[in-house]
Backbone bond lengths (Angstrom), bond angles and torsions (degrees), N, CA, C in turn:
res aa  C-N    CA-C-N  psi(-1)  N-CA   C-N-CA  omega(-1)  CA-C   N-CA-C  phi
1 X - - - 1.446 - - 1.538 111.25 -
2 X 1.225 101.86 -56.11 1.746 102.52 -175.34 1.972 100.85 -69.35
3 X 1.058 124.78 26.83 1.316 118.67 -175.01 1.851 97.44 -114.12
4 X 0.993 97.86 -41.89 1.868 132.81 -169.67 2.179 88.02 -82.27
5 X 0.715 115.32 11.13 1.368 123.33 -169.56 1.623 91.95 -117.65
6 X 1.524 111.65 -69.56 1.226 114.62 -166.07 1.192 106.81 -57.51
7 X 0.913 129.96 -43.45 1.682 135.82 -159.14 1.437 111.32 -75.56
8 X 1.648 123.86 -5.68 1.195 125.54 -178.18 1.704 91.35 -89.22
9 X 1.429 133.27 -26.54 1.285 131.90 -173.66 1.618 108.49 -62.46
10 X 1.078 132.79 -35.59 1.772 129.67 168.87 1.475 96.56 -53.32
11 X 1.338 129.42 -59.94 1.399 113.22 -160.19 1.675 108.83 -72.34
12 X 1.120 124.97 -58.93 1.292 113.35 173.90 1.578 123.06 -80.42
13 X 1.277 130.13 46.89 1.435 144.53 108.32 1.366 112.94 -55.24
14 X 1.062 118.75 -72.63 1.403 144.41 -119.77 2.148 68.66 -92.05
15 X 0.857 123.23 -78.73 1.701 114.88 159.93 1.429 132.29 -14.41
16 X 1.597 110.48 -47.82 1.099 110.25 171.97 1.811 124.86 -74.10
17 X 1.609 100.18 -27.23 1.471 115.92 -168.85 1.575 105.67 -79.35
18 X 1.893 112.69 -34.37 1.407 103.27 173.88 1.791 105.28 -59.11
19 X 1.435 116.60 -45.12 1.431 114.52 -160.37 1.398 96.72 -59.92
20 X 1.038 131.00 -42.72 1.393 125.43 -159.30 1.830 105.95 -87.06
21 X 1.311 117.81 -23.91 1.902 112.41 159.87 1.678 104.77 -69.71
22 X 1.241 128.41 -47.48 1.457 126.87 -177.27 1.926 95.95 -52.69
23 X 1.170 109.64 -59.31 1.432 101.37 -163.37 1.482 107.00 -80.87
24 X 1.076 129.84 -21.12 1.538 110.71 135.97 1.212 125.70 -66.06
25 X 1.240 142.75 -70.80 1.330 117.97 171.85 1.303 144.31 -18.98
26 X 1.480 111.80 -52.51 1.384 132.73 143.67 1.852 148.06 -29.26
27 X 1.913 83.00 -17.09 1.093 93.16 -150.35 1.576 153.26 24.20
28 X 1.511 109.01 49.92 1.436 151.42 -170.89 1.450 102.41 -88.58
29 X 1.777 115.51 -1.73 1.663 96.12 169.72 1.632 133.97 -30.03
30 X 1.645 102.33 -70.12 0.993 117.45 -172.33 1.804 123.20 -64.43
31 X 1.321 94.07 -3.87 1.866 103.14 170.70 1.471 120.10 -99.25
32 X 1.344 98.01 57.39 1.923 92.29 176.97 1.691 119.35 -19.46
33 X 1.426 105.19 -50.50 1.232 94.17 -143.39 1.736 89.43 -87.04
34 X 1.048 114.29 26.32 1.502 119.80 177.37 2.108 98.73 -92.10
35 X 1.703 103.89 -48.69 1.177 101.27 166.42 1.580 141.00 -74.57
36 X 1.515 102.68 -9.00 1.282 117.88 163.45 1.673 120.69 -83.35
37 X 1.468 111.44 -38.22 1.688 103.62 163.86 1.665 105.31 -47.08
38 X 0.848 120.56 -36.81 1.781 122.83 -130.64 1.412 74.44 -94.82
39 X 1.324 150.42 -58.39 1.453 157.31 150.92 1.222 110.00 4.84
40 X 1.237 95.65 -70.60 1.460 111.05 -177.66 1.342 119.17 -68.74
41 X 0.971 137.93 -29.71 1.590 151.69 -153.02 1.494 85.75 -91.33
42 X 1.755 116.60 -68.42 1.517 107.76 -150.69 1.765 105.62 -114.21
43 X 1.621 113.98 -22.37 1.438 121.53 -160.23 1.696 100.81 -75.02
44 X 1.295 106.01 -41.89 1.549 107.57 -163.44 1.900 94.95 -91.02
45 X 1.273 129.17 -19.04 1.375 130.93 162.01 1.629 110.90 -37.82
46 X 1.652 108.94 -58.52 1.329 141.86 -172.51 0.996 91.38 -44.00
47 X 1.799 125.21 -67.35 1.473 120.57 -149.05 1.542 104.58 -85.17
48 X 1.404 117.25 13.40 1.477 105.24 -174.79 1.431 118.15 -108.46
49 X 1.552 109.88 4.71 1.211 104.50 172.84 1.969 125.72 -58.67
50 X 0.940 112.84 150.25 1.125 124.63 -167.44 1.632 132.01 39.77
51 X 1.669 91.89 -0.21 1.479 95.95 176.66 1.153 146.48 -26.79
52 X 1.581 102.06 -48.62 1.784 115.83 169.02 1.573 124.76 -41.55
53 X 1.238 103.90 -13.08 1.871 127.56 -165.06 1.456 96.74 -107.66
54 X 1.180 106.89 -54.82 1.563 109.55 -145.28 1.870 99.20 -101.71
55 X 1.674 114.81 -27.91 1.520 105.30 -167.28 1.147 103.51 -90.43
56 X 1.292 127.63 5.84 1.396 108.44 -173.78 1.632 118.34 -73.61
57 X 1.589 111.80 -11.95 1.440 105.45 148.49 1.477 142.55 -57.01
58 X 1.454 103.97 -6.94 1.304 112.09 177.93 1.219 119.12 -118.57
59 X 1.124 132.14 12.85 1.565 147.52 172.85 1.162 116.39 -57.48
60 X 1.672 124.78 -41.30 1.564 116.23 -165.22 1.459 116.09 -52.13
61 X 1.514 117.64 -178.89 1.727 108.98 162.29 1.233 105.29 -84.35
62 X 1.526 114.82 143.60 1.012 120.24 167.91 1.852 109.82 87.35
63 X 1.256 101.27 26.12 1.726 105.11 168.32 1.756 90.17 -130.85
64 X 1.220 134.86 -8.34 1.128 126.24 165.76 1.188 116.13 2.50
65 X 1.468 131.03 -74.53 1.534 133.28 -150.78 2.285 90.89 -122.91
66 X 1.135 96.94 29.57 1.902 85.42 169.34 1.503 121.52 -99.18
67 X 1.588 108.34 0.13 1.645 112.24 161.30 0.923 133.14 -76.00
68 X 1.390 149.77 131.93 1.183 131.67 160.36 1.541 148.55 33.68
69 X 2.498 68.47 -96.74 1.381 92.91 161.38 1.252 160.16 -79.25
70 X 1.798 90.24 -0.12 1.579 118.57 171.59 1.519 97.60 -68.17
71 X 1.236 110.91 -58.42 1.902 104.04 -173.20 1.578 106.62 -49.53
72 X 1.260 118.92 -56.11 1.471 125.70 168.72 1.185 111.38 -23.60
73 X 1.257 110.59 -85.36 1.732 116.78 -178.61 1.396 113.68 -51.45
74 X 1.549 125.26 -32.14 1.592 114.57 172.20 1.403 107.36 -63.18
75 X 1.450 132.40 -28.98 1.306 140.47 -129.00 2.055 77.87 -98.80
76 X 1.422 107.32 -57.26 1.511 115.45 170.23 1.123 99.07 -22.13
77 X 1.778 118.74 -82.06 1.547 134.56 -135.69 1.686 94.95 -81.92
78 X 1.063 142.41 -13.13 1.523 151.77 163.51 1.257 114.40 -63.82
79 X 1.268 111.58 -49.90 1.301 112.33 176.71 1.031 128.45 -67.08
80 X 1.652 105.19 -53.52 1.567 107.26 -171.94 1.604 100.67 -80.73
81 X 1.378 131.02 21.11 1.460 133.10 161.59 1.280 105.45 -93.06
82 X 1.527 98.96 -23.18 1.990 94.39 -174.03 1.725 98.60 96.34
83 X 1.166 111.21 -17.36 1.923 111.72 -167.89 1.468 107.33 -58.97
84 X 1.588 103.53 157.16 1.636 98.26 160.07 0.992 127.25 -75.33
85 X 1.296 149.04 173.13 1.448 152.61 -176.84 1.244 124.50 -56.43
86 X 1.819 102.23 -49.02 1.339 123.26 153.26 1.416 138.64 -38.68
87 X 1.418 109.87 -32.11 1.880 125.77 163.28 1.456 85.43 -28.14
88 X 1.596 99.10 147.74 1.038 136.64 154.71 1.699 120.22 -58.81
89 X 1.236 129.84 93.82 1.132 150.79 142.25 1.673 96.19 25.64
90 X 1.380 102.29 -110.42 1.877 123.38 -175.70 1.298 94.81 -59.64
91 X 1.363 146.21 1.67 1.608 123.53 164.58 1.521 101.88 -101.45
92 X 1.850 119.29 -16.79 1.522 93.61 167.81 1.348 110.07 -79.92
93 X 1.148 124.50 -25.00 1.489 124.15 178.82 0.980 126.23 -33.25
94 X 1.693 102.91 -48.06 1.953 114.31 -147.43 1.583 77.40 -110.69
95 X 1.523 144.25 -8.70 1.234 124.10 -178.96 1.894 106.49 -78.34
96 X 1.956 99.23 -27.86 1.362 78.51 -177.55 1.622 113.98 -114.39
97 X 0.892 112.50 26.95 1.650 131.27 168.56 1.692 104.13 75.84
98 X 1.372 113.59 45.77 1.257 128.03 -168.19 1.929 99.10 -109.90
99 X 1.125 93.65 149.09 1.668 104.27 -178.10 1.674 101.36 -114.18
100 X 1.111 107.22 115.64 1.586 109.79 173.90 2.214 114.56 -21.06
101 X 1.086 118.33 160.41 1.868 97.97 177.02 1.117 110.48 -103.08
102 X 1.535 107.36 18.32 2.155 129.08 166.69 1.678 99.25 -63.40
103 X 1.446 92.33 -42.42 1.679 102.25 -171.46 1.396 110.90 -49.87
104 X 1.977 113.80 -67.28 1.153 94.36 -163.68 1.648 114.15 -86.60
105 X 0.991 132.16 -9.24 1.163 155.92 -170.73 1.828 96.75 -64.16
106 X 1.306 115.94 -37.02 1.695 117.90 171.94 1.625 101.26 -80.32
107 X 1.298 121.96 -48.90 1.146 116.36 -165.28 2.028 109.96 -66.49
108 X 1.613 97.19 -20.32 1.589 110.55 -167.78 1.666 90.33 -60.94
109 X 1.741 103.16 -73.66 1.144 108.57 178.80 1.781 131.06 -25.84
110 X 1.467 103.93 -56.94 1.349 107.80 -175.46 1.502 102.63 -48.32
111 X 1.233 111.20 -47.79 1.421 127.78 -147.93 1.942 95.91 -65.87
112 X 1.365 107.14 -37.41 1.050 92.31 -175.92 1.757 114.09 -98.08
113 X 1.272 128.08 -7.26 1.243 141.14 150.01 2.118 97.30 -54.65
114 X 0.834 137.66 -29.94 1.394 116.84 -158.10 1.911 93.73 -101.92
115 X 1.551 111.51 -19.79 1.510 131.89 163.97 1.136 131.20 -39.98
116 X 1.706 94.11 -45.56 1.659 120.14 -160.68 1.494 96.75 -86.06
117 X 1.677 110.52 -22.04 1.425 90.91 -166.90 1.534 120.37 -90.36
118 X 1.739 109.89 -27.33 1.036 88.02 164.85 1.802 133.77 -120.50
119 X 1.967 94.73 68.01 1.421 111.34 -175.65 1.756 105.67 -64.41
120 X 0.955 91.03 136.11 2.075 95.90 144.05 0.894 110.92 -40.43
121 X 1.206 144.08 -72.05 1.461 158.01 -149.86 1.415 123.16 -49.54
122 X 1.415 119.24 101.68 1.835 101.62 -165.58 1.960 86.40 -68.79
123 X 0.934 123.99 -42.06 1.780 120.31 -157.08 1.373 109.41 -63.27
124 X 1.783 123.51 -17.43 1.421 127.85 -173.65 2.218 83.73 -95.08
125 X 0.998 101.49 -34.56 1.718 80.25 -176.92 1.297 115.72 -66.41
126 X 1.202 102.26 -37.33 1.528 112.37 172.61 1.661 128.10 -37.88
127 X 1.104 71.84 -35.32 2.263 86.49 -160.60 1.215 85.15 -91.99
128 X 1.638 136.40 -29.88 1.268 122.04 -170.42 1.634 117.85 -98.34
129 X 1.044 110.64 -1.83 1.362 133.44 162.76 1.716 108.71 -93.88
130 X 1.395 139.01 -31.24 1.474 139.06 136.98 1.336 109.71 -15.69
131 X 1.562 95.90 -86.09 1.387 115.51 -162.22 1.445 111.21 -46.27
132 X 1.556 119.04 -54.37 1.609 115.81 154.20 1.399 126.86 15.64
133 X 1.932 72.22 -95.24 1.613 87.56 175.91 1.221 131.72 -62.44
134 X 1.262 109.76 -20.86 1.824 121.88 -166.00 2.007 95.35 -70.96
135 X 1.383 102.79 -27.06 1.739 91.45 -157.79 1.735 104.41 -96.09
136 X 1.267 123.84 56.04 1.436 131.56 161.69 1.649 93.70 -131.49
137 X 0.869 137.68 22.41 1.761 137.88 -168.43 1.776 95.42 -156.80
138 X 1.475 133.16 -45.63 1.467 116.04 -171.24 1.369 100.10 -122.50
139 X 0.884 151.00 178.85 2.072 154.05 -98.12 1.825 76.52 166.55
140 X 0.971 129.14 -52.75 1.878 126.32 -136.09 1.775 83.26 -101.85
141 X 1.214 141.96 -34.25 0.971 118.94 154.41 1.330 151.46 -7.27
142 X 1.155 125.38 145.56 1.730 101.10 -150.64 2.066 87.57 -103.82
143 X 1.327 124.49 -10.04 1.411 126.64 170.92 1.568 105.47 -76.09
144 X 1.160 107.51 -44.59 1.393 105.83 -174.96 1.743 121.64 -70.48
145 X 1.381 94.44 -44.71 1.242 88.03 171.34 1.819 115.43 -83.30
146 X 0.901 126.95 55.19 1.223 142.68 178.45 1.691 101.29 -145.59
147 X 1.023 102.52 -36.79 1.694 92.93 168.87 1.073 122.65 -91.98
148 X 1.232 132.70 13.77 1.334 143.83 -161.52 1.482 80.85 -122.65
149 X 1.165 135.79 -27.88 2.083 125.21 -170.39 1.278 100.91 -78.55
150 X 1.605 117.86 -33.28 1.847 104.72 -171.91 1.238 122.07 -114.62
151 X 2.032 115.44 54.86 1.177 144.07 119.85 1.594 125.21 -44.46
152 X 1.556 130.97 57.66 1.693 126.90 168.62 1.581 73.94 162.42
153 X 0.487 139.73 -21.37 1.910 128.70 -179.71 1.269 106.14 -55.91
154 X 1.142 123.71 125.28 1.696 119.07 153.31 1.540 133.92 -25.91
155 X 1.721 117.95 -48.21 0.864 149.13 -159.20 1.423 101.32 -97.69
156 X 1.212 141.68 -2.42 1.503 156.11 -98.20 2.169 78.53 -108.37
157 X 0.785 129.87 -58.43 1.398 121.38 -159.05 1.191 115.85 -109.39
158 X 1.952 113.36 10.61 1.465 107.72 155.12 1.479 101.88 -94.90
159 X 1.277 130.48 -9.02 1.165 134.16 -179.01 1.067 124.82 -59.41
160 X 2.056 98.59 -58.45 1.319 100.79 171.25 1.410 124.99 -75.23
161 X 1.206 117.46 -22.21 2.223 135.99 -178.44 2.380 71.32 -55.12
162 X 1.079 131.09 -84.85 1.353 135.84 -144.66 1.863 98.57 -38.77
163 X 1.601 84.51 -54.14 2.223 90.49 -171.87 1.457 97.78 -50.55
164 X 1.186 116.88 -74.27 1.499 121.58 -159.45 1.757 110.16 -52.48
165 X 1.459 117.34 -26.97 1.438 122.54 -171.17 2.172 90.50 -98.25
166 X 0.973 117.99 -23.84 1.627 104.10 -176.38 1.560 107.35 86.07
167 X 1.520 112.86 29.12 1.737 102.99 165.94 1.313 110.16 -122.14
168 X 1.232 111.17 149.79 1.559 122.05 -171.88 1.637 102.29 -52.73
169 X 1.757 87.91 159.29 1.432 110.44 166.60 1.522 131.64 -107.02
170 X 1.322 124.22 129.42 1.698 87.47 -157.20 1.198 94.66 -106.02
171 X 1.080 103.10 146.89 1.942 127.18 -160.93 1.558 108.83 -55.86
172 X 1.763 109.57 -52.11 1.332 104.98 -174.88 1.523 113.46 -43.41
173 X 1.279 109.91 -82.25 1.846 120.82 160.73 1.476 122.04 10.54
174 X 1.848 92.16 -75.50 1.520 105.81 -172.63 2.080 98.51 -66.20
175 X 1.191 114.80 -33.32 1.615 110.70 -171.42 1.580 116.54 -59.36
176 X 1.654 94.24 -44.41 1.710 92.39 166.89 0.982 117.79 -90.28
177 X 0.705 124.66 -8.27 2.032 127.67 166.75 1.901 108.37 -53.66
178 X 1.580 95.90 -42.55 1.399 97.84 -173.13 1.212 125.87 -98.34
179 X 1.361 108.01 -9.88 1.772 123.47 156.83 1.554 110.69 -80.96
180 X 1.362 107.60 -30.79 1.579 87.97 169.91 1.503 116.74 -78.14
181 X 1.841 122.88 -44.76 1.579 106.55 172.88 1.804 117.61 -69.13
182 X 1.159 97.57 3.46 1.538 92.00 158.95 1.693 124.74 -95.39
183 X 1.209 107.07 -28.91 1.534 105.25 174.26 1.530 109.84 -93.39
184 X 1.453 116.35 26.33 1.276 143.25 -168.34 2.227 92.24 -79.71
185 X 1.019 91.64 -39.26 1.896 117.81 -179.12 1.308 86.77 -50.30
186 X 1.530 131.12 -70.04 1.253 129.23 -151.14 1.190 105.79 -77.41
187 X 1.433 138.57 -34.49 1.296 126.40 -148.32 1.628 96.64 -107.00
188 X 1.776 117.68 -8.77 1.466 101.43 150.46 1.186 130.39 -87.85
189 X 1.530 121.40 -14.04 1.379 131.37 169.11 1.796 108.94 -60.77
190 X 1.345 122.71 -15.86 1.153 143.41 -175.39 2.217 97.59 -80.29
């Protein structure tokens, strides 16, 4: 998994470096938020390949920024602020209306956990009915560590009652669930 992690870092470079020749080229310096759409549109696309597989190691609270590509993408949103490196994490975030890539990377996952369940496929039920069982005995599991992310959620134990029973999750729910323990930062900084 953490290998399938690294390998998403070539593509969103290689994302960040076109945005940043266009907005030089463009001469779009002085319009941040010209380089922050463009962020959003194609940079955080980049980092989502295969995520649903591979991020569910990074889901818990408080692993927010332990990928990579979280430093990456802060390293993006720093720059094109002009900030030092040192800035505060969740204040470049919320300065540029950016959602950590913990965010979509949970929602990827769910999305494709709620996929699996109702495939055609007897051989995809199979493996997902495996995995089930496999995650009361292994931690590295890709069920388990998905139940181990929606610990601080509101919703936190219909979430998990759904994984372990095989019924969908419905997205709206889980989306504000995870914007609220993420803006969870602000309202203790409060």
């Amino acid at each position: 998994m953490a290998k399938s992690a690294e390998h998403a870092v070539r593509p969103f470079l290689a994302s960040a470096y076109r945005i940043r020749r266009f907005v030089r080229e463009h001469t779009l310096a002085d319009r941040q938020h010209t380089s922050l759409w463009l962020a959003k549109t194609h940079v955080i696309p980049a980092g989502m390949y295969g995520s649903q597989v591979w991020g569910t190691g990074f889901l818990q609270a408080g692993r927010e920024f332990s990928s990579p590509l979280s430093t990456l993408h802060l390293h993006f949103l720093k720059g094109t602020l002009g900030k030092k490196q040192s800035t505060t994490n969740w204040a470049v975030l919320r300065e540029c209306g950016h959602e950590p890539l913990q965010f979509f990377w949970f929602r990827s996952a769910v999305k494709l956990f709620n996929s699996m369940l109702i495939t055609n496929g007897d051989t995809l039920r199979r493996v997902v009915q495996a995995d089930l069982n496999l995650q009361p005995r292994s931690s590295a599991c890709w069920t388990a560590q998905l139940l181990s992310a929606f610990p601080g959620l509101r919703g936190c134990e219909l979430y998990v009652r759904a994984v372990q029973t095989g019924h969908a999750i419905t997205m709206q729910e889980l989306t504000a669930d995870l914007k609220h323990r993420m803006r969870g930062v602000w309202r203790d900084a409060e």
